[in-house]
C-alpha positions as YAML, in Angstrom:
chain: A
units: angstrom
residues:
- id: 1
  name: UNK
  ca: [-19.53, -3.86, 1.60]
- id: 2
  name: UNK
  ca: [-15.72, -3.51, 2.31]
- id: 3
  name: UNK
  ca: [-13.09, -1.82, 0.52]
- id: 4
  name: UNK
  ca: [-9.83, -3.23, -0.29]
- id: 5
  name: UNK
  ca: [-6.90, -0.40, -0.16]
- id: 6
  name: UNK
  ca: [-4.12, -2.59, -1.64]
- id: 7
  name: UNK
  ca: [-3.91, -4.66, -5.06]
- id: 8
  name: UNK
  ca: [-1.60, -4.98, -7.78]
- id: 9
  name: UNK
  ca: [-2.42, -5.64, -11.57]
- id: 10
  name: UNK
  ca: [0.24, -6.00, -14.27]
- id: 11
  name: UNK
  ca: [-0.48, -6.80, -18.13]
- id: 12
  name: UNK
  ca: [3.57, -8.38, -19.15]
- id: 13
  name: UNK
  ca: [2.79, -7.76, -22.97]
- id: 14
  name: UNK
  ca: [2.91, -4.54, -22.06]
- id: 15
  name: UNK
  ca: [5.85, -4.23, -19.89]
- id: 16
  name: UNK
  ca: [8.06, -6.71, -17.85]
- id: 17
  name: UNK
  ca: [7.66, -7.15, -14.31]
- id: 18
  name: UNK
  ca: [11.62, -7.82, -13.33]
- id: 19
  name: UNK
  ca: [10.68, -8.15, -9.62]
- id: 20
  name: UNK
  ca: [9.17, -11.58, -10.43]
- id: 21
  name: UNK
  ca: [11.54, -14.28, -10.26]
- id: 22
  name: UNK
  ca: [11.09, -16.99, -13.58]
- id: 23
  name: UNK
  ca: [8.71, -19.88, -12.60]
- id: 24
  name: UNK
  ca: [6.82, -17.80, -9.96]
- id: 25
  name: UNK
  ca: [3.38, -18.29, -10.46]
- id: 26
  name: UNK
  ca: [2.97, -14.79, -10.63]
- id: 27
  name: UNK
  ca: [4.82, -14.23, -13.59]
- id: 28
  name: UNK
  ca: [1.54, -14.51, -15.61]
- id: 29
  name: UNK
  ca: [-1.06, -11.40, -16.44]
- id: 30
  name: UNK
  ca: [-3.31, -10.42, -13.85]
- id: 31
  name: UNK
  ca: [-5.87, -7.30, -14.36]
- id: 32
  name: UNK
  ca: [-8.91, -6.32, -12.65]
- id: 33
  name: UNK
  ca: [-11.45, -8.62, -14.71]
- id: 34
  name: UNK
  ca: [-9.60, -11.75, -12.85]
- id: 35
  name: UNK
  ca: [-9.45, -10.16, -9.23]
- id: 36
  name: UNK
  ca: [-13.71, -8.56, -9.67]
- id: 37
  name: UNK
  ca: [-15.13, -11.84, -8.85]
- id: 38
  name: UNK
  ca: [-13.04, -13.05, -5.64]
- id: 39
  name: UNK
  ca: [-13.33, -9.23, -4.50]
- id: 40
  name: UNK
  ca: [-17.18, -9.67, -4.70]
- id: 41
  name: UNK
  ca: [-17.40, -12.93, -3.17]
- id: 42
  name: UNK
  ca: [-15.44, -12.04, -0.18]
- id: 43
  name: UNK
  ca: [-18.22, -8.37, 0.05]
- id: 44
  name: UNK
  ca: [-15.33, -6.14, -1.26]
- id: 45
  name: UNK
  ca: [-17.14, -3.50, -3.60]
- id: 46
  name: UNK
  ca: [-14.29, -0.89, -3.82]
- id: 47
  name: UNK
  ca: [-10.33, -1.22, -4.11]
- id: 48
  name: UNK
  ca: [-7.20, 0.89, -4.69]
- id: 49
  name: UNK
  ca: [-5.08, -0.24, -7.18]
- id: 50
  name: UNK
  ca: [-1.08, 0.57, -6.29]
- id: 51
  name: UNK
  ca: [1.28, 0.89, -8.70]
- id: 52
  name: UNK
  ca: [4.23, -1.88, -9.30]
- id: 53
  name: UNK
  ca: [6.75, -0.32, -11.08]
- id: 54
  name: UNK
  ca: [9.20, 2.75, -11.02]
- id: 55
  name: UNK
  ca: [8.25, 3.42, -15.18]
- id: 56
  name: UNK
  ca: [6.30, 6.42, -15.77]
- id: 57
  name: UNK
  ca: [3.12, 5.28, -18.50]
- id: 58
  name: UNK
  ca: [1.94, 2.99, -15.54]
- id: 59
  name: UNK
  ca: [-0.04, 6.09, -14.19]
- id: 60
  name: UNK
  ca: [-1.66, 7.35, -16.71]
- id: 61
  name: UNK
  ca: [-2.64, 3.34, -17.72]
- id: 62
  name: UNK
  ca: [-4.34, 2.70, -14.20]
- id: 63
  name: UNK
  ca: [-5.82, 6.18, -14.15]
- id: 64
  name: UNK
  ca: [-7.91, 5.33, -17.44]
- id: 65
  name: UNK
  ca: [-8.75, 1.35, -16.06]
- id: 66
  name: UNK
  ca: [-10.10, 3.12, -13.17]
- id: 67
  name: UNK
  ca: [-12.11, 5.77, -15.28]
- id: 68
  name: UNK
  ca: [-13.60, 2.77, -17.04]
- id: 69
  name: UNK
  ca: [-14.10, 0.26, -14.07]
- id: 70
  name: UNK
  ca: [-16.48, -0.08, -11.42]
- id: 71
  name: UNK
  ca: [-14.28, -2.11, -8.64]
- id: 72
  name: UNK
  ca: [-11.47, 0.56, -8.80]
- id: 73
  name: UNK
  ca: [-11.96, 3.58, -6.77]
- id: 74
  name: UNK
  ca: [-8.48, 4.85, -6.47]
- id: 75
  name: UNK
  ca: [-4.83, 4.57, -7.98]
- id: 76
  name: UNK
  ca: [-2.00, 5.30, -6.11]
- id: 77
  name: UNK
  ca: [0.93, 5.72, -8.59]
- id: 78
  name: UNK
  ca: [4.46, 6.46, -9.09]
- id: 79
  name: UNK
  ca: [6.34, 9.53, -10.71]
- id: 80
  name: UNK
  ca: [9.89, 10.80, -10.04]
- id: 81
  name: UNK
  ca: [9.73, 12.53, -6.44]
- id: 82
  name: UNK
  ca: [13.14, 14.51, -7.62]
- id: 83
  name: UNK
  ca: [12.52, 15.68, -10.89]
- id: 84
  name: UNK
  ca: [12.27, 20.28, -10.48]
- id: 85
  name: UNK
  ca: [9.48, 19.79, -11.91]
- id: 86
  name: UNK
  ca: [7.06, 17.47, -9.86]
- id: 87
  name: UNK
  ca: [4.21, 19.60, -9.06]
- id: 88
  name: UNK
  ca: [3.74, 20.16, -12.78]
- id: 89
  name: UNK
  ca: [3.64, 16.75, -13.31]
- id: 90
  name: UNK
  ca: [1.40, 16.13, -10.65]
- id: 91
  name: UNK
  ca: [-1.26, 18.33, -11.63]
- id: 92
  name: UNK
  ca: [-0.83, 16.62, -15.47]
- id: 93
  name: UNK
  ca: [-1.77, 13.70, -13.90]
- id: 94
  name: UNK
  ca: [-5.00, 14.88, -12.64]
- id: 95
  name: UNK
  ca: [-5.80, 16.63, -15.97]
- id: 96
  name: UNK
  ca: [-5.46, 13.13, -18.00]
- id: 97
  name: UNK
  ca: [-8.45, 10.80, -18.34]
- id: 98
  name: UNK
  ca: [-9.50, 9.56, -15.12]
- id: 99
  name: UNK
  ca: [-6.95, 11.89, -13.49]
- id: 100
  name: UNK
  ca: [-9.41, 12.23, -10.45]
- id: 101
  name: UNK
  ca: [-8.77, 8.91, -9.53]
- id: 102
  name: UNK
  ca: [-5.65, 10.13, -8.68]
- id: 103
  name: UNK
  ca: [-5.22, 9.69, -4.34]
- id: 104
  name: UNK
  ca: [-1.77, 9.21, -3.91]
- id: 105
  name: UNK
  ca: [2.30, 8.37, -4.95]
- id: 106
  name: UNK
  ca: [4.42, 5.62, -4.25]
- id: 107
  name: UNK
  ca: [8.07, 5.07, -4.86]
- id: 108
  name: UNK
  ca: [9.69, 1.47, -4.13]
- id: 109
  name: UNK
  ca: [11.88, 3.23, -1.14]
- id: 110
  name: UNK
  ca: [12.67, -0.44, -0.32]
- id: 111
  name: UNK
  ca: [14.95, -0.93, -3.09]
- id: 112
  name: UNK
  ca: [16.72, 2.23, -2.82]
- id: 113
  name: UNK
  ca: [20.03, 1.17, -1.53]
- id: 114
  name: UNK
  ca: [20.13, 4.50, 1.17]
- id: 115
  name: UNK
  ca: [18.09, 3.73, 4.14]
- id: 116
  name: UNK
  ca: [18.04, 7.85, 4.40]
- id: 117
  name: UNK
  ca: [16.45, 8.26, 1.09]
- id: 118
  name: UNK
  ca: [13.63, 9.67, 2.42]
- id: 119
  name: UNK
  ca: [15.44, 12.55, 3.73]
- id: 120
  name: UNK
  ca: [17.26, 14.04, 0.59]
- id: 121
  name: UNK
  ca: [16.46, 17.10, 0.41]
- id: 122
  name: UNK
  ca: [15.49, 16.59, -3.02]
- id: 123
  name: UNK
  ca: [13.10, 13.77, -2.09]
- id: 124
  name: UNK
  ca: [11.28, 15.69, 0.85]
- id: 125
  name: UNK
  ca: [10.83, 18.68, -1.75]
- id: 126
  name: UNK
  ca: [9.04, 16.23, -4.22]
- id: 127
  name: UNK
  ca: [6.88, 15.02, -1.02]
- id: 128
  name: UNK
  ca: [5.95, 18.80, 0.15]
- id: 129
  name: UNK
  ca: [4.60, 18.92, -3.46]
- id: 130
  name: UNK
  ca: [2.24, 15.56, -3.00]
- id: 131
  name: UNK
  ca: [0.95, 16.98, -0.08]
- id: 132
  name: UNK
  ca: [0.11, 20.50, -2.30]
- id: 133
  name: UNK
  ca: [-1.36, 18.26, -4.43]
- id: 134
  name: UNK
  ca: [-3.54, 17.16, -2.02]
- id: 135
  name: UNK
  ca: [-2.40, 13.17, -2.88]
- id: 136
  name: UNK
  ca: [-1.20, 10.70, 0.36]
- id: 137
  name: UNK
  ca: [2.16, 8.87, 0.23]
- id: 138
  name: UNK
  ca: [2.66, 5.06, 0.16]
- id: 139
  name: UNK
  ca: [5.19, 3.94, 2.32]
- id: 140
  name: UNK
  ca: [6.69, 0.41, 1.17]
- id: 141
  name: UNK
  ca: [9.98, 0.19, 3.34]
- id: 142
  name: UNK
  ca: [11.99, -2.37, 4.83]
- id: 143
  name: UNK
  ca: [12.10, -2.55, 9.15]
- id: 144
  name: UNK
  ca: [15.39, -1.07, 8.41]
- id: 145
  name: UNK
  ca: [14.02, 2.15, 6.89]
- id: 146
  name: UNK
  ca: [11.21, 2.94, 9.55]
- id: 147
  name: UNK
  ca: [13.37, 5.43, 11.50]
- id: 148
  name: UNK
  ca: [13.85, 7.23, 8.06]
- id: 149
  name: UNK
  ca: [10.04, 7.42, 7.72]
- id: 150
  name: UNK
  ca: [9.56, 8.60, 11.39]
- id: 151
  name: UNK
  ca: [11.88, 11.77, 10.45]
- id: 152
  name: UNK
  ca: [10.16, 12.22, 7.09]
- id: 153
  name: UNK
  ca: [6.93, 12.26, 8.46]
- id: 154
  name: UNK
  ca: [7.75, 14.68, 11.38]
- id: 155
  name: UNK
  ca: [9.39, 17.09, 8.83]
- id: 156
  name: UNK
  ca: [5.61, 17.26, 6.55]
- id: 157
  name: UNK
  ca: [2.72, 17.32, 9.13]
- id: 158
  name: UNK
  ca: [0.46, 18.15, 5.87]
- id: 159
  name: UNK
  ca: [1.24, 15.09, 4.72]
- id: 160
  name: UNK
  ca: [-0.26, 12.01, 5.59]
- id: 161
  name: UNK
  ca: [1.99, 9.01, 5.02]
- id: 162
  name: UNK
  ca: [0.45, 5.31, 5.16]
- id: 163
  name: UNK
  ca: [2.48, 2.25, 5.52]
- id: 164
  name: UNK
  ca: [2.05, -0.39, 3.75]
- id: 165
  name: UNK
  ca: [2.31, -4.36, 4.61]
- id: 166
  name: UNK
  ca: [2.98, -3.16, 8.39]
- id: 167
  name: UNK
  ca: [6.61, -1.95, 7.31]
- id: 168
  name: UNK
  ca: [7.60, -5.71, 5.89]
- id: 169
  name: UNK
  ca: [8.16, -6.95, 9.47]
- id: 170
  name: UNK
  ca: [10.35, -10.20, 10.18]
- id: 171
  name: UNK
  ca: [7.37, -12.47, 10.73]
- id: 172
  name: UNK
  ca: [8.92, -15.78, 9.13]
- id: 173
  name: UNK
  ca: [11.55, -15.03, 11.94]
- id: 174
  name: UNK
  ca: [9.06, -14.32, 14.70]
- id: 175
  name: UNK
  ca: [11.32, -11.29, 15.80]
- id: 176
  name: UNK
  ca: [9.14, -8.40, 16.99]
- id: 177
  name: UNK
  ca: [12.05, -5.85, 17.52]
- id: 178
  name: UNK
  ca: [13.39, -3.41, 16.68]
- id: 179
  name: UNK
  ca: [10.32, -3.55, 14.11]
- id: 180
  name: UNK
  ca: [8.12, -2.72, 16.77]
- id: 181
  name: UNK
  ca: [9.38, -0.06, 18.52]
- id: 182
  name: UNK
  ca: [9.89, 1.53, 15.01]
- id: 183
  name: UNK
  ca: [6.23, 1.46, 13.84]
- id: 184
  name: UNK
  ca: [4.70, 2.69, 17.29]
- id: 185
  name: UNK
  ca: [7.26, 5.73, 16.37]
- id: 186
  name: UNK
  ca: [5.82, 6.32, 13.32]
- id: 187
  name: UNK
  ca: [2.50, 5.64, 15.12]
- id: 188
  name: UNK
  ca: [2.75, 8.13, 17.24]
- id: 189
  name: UNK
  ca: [2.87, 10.98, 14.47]
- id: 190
  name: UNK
  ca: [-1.29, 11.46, 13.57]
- id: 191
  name: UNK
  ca: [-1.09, 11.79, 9.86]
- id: 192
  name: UNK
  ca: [0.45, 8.32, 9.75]
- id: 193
  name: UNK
  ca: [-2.27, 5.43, 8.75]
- id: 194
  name: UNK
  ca: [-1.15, 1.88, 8.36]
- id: 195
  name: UNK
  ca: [-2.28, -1.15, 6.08]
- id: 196
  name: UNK
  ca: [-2.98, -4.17, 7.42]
- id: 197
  name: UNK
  ca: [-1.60, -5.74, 4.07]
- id: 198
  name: UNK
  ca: [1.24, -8.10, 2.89]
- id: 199
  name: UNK
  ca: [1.39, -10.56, 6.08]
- id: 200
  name: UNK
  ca: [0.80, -14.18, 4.82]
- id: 201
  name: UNK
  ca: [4.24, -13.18, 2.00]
- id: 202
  name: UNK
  ca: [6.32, -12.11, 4.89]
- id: 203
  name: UNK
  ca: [5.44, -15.26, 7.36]
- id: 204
  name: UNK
  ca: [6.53, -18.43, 5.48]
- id: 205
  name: UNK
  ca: [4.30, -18.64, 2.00]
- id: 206
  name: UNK
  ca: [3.91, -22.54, 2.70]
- id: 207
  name: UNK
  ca: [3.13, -22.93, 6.67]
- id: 208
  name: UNK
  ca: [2.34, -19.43, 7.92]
- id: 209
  name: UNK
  ca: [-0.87, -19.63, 10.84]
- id: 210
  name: UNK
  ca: [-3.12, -17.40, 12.37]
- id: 211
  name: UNK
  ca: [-0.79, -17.65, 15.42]
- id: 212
  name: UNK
  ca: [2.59, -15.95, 13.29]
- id: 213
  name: UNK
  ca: [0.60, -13.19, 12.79]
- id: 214
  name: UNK
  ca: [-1.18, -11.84, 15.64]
- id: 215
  name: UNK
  ca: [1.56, -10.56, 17.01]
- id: 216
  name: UNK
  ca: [2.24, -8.10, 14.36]
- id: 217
  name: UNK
  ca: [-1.27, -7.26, 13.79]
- id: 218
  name: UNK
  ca: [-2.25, -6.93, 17.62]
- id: 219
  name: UNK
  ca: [1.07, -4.45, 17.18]
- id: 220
  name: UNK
  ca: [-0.33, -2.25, 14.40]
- id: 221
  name: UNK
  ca: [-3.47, -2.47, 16.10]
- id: 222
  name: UNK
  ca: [-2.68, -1.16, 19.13]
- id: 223
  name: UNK
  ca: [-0.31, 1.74, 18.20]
- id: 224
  name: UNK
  ca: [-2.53, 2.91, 14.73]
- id: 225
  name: UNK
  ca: [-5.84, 2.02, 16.65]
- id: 226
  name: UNK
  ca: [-8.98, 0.75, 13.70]
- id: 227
  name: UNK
  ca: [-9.08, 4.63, 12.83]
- id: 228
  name: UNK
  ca: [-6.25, 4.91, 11.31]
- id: 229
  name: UNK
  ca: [-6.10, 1.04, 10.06]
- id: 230
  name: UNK
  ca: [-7.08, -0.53, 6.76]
- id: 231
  name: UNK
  ca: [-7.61, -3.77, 5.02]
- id: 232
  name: UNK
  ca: [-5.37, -4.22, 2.30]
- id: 233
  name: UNK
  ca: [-5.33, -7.57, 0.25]
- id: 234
  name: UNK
  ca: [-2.30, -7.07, -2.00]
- id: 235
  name: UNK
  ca: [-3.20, -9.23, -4.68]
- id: 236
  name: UNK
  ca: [-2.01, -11.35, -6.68]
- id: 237
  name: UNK
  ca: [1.36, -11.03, -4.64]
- id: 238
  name: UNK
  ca: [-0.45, -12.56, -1.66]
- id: 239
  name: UNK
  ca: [-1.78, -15.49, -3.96]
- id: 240
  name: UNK
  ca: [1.89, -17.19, -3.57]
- id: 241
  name: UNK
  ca: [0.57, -18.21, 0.40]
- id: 242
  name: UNK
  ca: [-2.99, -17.25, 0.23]
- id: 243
  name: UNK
  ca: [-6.04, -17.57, -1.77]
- id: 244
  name: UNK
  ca: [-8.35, -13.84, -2.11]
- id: 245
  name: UNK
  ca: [-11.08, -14.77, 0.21]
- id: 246
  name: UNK
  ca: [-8.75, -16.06, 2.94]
- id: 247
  name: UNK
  ca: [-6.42, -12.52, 3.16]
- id: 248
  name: UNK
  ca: [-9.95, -11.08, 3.48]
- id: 249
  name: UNK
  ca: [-10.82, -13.82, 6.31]
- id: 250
  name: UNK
  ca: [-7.76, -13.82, 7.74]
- id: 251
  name: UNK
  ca: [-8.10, -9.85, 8.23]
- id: 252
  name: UNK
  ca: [-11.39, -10.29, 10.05]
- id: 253
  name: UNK
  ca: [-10.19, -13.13, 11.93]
- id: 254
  name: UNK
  ca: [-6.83, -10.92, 13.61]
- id: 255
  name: UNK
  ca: [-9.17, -7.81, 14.44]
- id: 256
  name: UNK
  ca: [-12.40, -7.02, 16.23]
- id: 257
  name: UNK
  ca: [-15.63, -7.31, 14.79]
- id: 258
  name: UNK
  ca: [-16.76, -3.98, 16.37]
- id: 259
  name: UNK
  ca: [-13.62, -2.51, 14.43]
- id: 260
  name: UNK
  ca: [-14.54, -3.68, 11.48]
- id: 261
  name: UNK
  ca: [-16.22, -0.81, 9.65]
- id: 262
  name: UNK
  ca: [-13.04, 0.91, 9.43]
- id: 263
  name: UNK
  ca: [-10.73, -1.46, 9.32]
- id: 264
  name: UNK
  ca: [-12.29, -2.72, 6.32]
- id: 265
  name: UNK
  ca: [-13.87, 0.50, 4.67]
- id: 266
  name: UNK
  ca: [-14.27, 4.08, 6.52]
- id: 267
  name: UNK
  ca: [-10.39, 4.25, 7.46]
- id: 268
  name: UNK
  ca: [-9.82, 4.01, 3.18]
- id: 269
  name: UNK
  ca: [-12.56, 5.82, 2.26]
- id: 270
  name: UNK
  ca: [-11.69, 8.82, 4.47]
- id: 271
  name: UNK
  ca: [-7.54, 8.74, 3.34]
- id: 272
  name: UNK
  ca: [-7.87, 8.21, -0.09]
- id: 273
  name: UNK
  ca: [-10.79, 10.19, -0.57]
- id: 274
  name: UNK
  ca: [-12.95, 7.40, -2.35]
...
C-alpha cells in the first residue's frame, strides 16, 4: 500500500475558502469520506492532510478528523510563526484531541507579498520553535521565493523543510530556469525533502502530457534522489486537470519502479513520522 503525503479537505459551511475563484468546480465541500474510496482504489492506505487556510480552528478541526479516521495519518497545519508565544501554542496543539497527529506547520509563504519572508527574524524564531517541537515545515513558495528557502534552511539544520508541488515551477511555460538551479540549491541542503505533488495544476489544466512534466520531475528526481522524494496527490485541487487515480498513475509513470517504495510510502512515513 502507498501513502499519499498531500491532500486538501475543506467543509464551506464552516468557513469560506476565498482562494477559490466562483464557478470553479472546486468551490463545493470535499472531506475525507469523498477522497477514501479513489485513495483505496488507486492502493493508497495512508495520507497527510495539509491545511488550506491561514485561520487558526482549522488545526484543531483536522487534528480530531484524523483522531477519528482511518485514511488520515498525519495533519500538517497552520498557526502564526510570529506570535512570542509559538512554542506554547505548539505544544497546545499536541495536548488537544488527536494532537499526536500533529507532524508539521505550514504557512501560505506564497502569498506573502516579501519574497524574504522567510528570513524575518521573527519568522525564523517561530521556525527554530517547530523544529523544538519536533514538527517538519511545509514549504509552498513561488520559483521566485526558492533562494529565500535555500537561506532559511541553511540557517536551521534541525529543521527539516519539505517542498511542496516541486516549488510551483513554470511548467505551462516549459521554462526550466532559474527554477531549476534554485531547487538543486535547496537540494543540496540534507534536511530538505521534496513532494512530487501539484504538477498536472501548474502545466495547462486542459492539455498538460506526460511529456510537460518529465522534465521537472526527472529534475526533482535527480537533485532530491527517491529518499528524500514523496508522492503527493493534492486533492481535490488537482481534480481541475486530473482525476485521483491518474495523479497516482501519473506519479508511477514519471519515476522508477525500483524507486517506488519510497517515493510512494517510506520517504513519508520516515518525515512525518506516520
Amino acid at each position: 500500500m502507498s501513502v499519499d503525503a498531500h491532500h486538501h479537505v475543506w467543509d464551506l459551511s464552516v468557513r469560506d475558502q476565498d482562494w477559490i475563484a466562483e464557478g470553479s468546480p472546486l468551490r463545493r465541500d470535499f472531506g475525507v469520506g469523498d477522497l477514501a474510496p479513489e485513495a483505496r482504489a488507486a492502493g493508497v492506505d495512508r495520507t497527510v492532510l495539509v491545511q488550506t487556510v491561514t485561520v487558526a480552528e482549522e488545526t484543531p478541526e483536522f487534528l480530531a478528523l484524523a483522531a477519528g479516521n482511518d485514511l488520515v495519518a498525519g495533519v500538517v497545519g497552520w498557526t502564526d510563526l510570529t506570535r512570542p508565544d509559538v512554542a506554547d501554542e505548539l505544544a497546545r496543539l499536541r495536548e488537544l484531541p488527536g494532537g499526536r497527529y500533529l507532524k508539521g506547520i505550514r504557512h501560505q509563504v506564497q502569498g506573502e507579498s516579501d519574497p524574504e519572508w522567510l528570513l524575518r527574524a521573527d519568522v525564523l524564531r517561530g521556525l527554530a520553535a517547530v523544529a523544538d517541537a519536533g514538527l517538519v515545515y511545509d514549504l509552498v513558495v513561488l520559483p521566485g521565493q526558492l533562494p529565500a528557502c535555500v537561506r532559511a534552511a541553511a540557517a536551521l539544520p534541525g529543521l527539516t523543510f519539505v517542498l511542496d508541488h516541486l516549488g510551483k515551477p513554470p511548467i505551462a511555460s516549459g521554462a526550466l530556469e532559474p527554477w531549476a538551479r534554485d531547487v538543486r540549491a535547496l537540494a543540496a541542503l540534507p534536511h530538505t525533502v521534496c513532494k512530487l505533488s501539484g504538477m498536472v495544476t501548474e502545466a495547462d489544466p486542459a492539455s498538460w502530457t506526460v511529456d510537460d512534466l518529465r522534465p521537472y520531475a526527472d529534475t526533482v528526481l535527480e537533485a532530491f534522489g527517491p529518499a528524500r522524494l514523496m508522492f503527493g496527490s493534492d486533492w481535490p485541487v488537482c481534480t481541475v486537470a486530473a482525476s485521483y487515480g491518474e495523479v497516482v498513475d501519473l506519479a508511477r509513470r514519471l519515476t522508477d519502479p525500483g524507486d517506488h517504495l519510497q517515493i510512494f510510502e517510506t520517504t513519508a512515513a520516515r518525515v512525518y513520522d506516520l
